[in-house]
N, C-alpha and C positions, 0 to 999 in steps of 0.2 A: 764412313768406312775407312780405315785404315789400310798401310801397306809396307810389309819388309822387304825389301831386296838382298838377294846376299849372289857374292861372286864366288867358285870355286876353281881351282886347277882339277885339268883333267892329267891325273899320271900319264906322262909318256908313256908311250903304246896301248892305254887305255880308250882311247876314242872310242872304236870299235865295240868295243864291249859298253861305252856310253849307249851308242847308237842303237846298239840291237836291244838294249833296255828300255828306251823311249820306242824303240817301234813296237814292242811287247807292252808297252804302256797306252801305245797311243792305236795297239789293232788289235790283236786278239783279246785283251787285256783291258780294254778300254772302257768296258760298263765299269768293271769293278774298280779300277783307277779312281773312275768319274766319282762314284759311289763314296768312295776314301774322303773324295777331297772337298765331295758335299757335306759327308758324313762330320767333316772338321772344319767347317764353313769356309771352307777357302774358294778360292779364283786363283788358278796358279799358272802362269806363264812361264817358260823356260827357252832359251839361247844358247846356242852355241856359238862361242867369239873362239875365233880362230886369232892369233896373234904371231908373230914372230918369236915372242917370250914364251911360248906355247899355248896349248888351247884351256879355255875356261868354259864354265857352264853359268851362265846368269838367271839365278831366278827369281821370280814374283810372286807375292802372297796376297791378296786381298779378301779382309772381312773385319767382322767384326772386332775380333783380337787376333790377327795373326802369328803372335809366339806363340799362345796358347792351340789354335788350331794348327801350325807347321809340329808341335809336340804330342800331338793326337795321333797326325796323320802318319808318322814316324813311327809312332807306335802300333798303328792300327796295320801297315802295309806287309801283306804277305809274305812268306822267307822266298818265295821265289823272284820278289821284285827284286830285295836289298842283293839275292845274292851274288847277283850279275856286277854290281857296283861296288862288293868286295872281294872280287876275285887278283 
């Protein structure tokens, strides 16, 4: 099994709007999430690193191919997930 990690910044005054994403990912929302990341053979972990340089999101990919499964899952995810995360 393989594994990507990758780190992002979270825009200033974007936390919030991180947050309520993942709680809509990780509660009401959360078969079809699971659903996604099965559907793209993934194992995905995610972190929040708070820092003084400001906040990042670190996440983790495990499977079989995980660039090709993180470019599924992208693809596959509802406009109401992404839209939280491009506001």
């Amino acid at each position: 099994m393989a594994m990507i990690a990758m780190m992002m910044p979270i825009l200033p005054g974007k936390k919030d709007t991180w947050l309520a994403m993942m709680a809509q990912m990780t509660g009401d929302n959360k078969a079809e999430a699971d659903a996604i990341r099965t559907g793209a053979g993934l194992h995905e972990r995610s972190f929040l690193q708070e820092t003084p340089a400001g906040d990042f999101v670190i996440l983790t990919f495990e499977g079989d191919d995980p660039a090709a499964g993180f470019a599924k899952m992208m693809a596959d995810l509802p406009p109401e997930f992404a839209e939280g995360a491009m506001d």
